[in-house]
N, C-alpha and C positions, 0 to 999 in steps of 0.2 A: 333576344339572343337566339341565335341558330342552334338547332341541334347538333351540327356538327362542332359549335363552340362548344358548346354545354357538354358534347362529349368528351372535348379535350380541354378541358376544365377539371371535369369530372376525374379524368385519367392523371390529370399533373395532380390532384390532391389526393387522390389515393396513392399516387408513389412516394407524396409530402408523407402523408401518414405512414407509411414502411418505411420512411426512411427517420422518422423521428422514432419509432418502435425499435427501430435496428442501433439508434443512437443512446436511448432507453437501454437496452441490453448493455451496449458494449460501457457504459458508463456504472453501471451496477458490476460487471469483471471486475473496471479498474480500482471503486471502490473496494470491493473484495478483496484483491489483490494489494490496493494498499494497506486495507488492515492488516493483512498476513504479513508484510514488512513490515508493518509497525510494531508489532507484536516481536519478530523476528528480533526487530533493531533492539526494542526494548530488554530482551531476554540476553541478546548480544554485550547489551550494557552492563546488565546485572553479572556475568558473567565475569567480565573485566574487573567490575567492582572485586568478586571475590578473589580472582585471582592478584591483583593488585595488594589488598590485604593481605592475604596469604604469604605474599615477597614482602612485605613490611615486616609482618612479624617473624619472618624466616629471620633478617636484616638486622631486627631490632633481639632477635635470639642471638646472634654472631656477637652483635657489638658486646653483650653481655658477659658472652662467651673470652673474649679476648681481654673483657677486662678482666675476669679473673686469673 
């Protein structure tokens, strides 16, 4: 092999290499990122849960209410 192959060999694998480190990175945000949604969603959920409750037993106070 020539050196001027070897050089641009050499060149295409080191931009391989930055560009899998740069894929590296932005794969570690999105995971990041998804936990914080997931967390978000999950919190979101629970949220719902109580308010949800909360209008039941508002509901199930009324109904009570009326029958007497």
């Amino acid at each position: 092999m020539e050196d001027v192959d070897l050089q641009a060999l050499t060149t295409k694998l080191d931009l391989l290499i930055q560009r899998v480190e740069q894929l590296k990175a932005q794969n570690r945000q999105l995971l990041k990122g998804e936990k914080a949604w997931r967390e978000e969603r999950a919190h979101l959920i629970e949220k719902n849960e109580m308010a949800r409750h909360k209008v039941e037993s508002m509901i199930s106070r009324l109904k009570a209410l009326e029958q007497d």
